[in-house]
Backbone bond lengths (Angstrom), bond angles and torsions (degrees), N, CA, C in turn:
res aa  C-N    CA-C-N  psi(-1)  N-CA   C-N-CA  omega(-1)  CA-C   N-CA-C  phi
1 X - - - 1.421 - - 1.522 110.78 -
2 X 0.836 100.87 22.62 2.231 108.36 167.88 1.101 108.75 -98.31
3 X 1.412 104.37 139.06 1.554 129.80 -159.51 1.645 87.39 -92.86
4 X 1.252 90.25 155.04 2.035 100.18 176.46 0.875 96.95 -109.41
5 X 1.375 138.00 127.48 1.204 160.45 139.20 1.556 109.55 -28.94
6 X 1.045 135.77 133.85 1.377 131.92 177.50 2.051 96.48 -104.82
7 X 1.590 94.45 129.58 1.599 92.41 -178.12 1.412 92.35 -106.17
8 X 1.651 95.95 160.63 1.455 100.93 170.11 1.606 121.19 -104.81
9 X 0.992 94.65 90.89 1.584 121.05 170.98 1.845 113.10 -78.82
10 X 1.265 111.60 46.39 1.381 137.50 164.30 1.573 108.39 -75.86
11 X 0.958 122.70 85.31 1.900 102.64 -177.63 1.805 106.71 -79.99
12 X 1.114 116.39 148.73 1.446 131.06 177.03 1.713 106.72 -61.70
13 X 0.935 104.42 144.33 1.804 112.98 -169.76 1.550 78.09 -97.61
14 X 1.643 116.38 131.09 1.273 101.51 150.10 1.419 151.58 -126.32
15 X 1.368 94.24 23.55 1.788 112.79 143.50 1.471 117.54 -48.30
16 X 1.274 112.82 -59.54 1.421 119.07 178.89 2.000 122.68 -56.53
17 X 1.465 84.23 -36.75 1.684 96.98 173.66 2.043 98.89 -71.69
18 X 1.198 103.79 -36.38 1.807 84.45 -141.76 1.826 81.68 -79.44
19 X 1.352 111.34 -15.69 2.102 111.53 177.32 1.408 86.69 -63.87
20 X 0.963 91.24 -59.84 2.222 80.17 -168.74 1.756 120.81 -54.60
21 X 1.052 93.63 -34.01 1.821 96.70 -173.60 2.122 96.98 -68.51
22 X 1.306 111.48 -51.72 1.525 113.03 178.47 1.465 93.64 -58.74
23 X 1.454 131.11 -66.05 1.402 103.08 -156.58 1.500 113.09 -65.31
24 X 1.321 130.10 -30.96 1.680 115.18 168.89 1.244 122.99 -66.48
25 X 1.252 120.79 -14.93 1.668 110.57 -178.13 1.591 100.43 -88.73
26 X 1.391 110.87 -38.39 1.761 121.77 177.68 1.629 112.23 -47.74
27 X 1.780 97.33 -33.10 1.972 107.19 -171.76 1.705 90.04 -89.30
28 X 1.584 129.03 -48.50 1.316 117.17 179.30 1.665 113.37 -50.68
29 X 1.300 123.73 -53.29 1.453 106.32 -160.22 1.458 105.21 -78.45
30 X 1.834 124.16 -23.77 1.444 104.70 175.72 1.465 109.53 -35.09
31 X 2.246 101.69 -60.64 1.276 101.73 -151.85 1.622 102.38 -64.71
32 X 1.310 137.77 4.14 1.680 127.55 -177.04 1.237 97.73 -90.39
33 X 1.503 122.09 -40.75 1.123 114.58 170.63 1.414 147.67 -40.85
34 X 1.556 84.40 -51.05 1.953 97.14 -178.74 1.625 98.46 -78.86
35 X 1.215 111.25 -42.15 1.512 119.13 -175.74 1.933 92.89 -41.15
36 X 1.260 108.00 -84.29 1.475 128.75 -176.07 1.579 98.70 -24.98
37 X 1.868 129.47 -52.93 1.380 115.08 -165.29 1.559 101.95 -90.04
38 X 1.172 129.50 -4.55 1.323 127.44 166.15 1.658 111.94 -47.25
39 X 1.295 77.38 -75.27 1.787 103.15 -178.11 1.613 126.52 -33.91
40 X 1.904 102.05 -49.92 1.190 107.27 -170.61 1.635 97.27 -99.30
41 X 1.195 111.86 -23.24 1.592 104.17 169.03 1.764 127.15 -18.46
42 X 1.018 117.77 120.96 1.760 94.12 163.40 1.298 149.34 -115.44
43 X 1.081 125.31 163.11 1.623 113.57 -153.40 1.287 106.66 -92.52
44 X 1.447 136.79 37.61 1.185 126.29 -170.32 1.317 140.45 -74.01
45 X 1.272 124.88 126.94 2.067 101.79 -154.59 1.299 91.00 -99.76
46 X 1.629 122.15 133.38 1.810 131.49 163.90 1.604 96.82 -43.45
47 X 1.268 115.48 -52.13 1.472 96.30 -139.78 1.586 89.79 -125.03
48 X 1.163 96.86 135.23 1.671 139.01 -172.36 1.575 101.11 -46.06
49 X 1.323 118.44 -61.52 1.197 118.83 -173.57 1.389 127.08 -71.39
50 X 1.346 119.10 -18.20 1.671 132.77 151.83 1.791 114.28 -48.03
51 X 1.327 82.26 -58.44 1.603 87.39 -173.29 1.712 106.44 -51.60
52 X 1.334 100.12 -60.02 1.315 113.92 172.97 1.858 109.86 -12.59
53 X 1.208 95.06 -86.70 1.355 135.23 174.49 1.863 94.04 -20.77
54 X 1.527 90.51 -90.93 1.674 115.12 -166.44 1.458 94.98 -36.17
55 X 1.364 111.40 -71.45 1.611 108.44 179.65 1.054 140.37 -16.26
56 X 2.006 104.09 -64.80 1.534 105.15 177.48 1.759 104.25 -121.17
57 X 1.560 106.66 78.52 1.186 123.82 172.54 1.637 98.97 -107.55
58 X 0.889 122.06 -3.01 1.352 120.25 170.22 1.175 114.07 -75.56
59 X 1.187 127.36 -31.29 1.965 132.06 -148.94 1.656 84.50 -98.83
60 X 1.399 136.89 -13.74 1.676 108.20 178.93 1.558 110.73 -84.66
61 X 1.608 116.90 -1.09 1.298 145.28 -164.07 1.524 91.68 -75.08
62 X 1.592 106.32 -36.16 1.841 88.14 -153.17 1.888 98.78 -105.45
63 X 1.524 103.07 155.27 0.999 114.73 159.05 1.647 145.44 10.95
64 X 1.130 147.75 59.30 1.453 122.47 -166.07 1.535 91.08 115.63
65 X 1.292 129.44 -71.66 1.482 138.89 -167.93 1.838 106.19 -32.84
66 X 0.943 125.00 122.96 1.388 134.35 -156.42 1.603 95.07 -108.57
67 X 1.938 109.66 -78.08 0.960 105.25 179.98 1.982 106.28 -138.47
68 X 1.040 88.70 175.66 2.067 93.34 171.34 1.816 106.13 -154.08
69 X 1.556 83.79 124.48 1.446 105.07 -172.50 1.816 106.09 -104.72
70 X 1.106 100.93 144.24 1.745 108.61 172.00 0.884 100.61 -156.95
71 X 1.112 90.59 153.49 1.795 119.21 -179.14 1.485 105.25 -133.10
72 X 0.927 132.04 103.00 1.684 139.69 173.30 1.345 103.32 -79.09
73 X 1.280 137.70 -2.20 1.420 123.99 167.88 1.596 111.81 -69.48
74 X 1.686 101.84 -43.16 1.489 119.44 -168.97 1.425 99.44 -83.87
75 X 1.498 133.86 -11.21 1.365 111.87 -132.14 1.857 120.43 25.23
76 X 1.485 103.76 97.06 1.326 96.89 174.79 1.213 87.63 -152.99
77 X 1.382 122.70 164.24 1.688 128.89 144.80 1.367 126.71 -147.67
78 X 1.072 131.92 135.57 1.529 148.85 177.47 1.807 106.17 -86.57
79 X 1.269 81.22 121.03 1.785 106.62 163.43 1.366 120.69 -119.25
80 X 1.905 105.81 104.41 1.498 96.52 176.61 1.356 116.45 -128.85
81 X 1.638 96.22 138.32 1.591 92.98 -164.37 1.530 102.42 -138.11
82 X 1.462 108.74 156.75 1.523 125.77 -171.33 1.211 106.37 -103.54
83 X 1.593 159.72 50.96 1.439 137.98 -165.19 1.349 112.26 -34.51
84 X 1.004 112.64 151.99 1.944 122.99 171.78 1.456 97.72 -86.62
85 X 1.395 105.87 129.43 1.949 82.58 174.84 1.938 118.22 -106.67
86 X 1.854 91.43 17.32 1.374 87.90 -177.39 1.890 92.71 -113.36
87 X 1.196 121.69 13.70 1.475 137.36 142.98 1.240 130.73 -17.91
88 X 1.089 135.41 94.98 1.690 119.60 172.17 1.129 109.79 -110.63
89 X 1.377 127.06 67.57 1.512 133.07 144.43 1.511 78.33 -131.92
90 X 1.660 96.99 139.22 1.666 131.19 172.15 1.606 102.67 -99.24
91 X 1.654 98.77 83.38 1.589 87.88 -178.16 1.668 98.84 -103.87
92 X 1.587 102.12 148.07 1.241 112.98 -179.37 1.973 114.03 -84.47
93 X 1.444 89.66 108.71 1.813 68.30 -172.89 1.583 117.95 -89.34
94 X 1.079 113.19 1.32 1.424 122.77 163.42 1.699 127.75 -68.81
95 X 1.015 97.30 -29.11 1.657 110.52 -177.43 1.555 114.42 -82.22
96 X 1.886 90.70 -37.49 1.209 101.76 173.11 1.256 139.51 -65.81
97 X 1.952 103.90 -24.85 1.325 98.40 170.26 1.350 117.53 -91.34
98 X 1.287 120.78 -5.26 1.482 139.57 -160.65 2.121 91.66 -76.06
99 X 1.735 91.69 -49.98 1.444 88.64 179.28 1.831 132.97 -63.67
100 X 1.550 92.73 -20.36 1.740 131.98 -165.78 1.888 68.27 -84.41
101 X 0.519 144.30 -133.60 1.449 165.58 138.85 1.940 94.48 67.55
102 X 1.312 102.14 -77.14 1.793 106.77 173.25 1.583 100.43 -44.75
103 X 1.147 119.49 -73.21 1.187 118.72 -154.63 1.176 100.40 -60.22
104 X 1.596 163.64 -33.76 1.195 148.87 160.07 1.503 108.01 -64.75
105 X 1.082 122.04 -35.69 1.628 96.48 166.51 1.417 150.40 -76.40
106 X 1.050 87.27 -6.86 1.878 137.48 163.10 1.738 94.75 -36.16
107 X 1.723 88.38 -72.06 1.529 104.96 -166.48 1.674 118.59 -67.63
108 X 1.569 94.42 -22.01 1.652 88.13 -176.47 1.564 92.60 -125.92
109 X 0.945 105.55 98.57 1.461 130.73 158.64 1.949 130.79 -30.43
110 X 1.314 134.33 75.72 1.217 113.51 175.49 2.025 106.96 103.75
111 X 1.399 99.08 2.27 1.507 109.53 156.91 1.101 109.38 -116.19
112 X 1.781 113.51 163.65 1.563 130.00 -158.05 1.794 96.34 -116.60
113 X 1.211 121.45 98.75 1.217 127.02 177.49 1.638 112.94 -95.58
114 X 1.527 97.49 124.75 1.737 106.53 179.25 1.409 112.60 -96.00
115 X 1.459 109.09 132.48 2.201 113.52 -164.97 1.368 64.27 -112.32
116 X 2.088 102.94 154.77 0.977 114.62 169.61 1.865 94.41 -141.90
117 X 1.456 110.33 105.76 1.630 96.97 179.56 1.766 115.79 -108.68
118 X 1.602 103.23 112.64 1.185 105.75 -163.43 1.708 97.14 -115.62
119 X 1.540 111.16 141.61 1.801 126.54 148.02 1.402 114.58 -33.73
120 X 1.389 143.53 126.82 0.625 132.87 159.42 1.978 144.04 -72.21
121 X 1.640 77.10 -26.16 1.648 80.92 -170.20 2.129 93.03 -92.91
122 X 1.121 111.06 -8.60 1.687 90.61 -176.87 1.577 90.65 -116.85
123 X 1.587 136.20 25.33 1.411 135.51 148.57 1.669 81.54 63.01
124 X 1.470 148.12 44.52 1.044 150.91 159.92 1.648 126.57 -102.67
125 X 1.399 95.55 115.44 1.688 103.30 -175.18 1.692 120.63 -71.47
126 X 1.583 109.06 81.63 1.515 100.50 173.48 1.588 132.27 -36.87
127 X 1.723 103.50 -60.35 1.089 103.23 -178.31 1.486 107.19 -150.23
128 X 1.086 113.19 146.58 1.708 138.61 157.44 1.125 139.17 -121.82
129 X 1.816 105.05 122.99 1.425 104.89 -176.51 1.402 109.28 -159.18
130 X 1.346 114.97 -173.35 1.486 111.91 -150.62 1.575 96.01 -151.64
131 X 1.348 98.24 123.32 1.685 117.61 173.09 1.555 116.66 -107.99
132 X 1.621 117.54 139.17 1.214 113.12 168.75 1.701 92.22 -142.32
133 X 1.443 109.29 135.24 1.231 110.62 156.58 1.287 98.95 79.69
134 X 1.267 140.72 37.89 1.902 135.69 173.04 1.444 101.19 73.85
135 X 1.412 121.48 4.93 1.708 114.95 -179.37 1.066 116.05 -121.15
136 X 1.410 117.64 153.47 1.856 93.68 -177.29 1.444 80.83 -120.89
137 X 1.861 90.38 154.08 1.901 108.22 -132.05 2.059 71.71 -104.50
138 X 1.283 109.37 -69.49 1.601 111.32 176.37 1.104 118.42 -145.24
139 X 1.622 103.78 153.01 1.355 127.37 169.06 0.933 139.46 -91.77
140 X 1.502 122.78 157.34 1.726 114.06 175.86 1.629 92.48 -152.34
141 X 1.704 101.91 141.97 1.340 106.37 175.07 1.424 75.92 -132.53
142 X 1.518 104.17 148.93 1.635 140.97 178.79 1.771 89.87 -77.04
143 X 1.392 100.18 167.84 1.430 109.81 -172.12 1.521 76.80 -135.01
């Protein structure tokens, strides 16, 4: 009175297996592939004044920030800003360009870039200074 189990004695076709095993490894290494030239790809911009640009397109974003001038001939750039004084965010605009400042030198490697962060309405130069290499090389505060 024992039931027989029915086995599955199906054998695997293996033409059909070995098409399948090539087409997934063929779909895995594209995607390692493109993945892989993404990655190491690089973003390098020809021209100076793009970078410029792309870089510190963030800083017209913030607060107070009026305008930002560069000149990639000089390496130089102008930061001019108006604070609001009925404002309640305490933004530091010194730090800010100091950070504006690293992070573009970041990108250009082994040049001496001059930040210039000036007031706008009294045409007054807060601060000046000069980054090379993610460091800022010197300072100057106005008296």
């Amino acid at each position: 009175m024992r039931k027989n189990k029915k086995r599955l004695n199906r054998r695997i076709n293996p033409e059909k297996s070995n098409k399948m095993i090539w087409a997934v490894s063929s779909g895995l290494l594209i995607l390692f592939v493109t993945l892989f030239i993404t990655s190491i790809g690089t973003d390098s911009i020809s021209d100076k004044t793009e970078l410029y640009k792309n870089t510190l397109s963030y800083i017209n974003k913030i607060e107070g920030i009026t305008d930002v001038e560069s000149i990639p001939e000089i390496n130089s750039v102008k930061i001019f800003y108006d604070p609001d004084p009925n404002s309640r965010s305490m933004i530091d605009y010194k730090k800010m360009a100091v950070f504006a400042g690293v992070k573009l030198s970041n990108k250009l490697k082994g040049e001496k870039i001059t930040f210039q962060l000036i007031r706008k309405l009294e045409k007054k130069v807060e601060l000046t200074f000069s980054v090379q290499d993610g460091k800022v090389v010197s300072k100057i505060l106005p008296e």
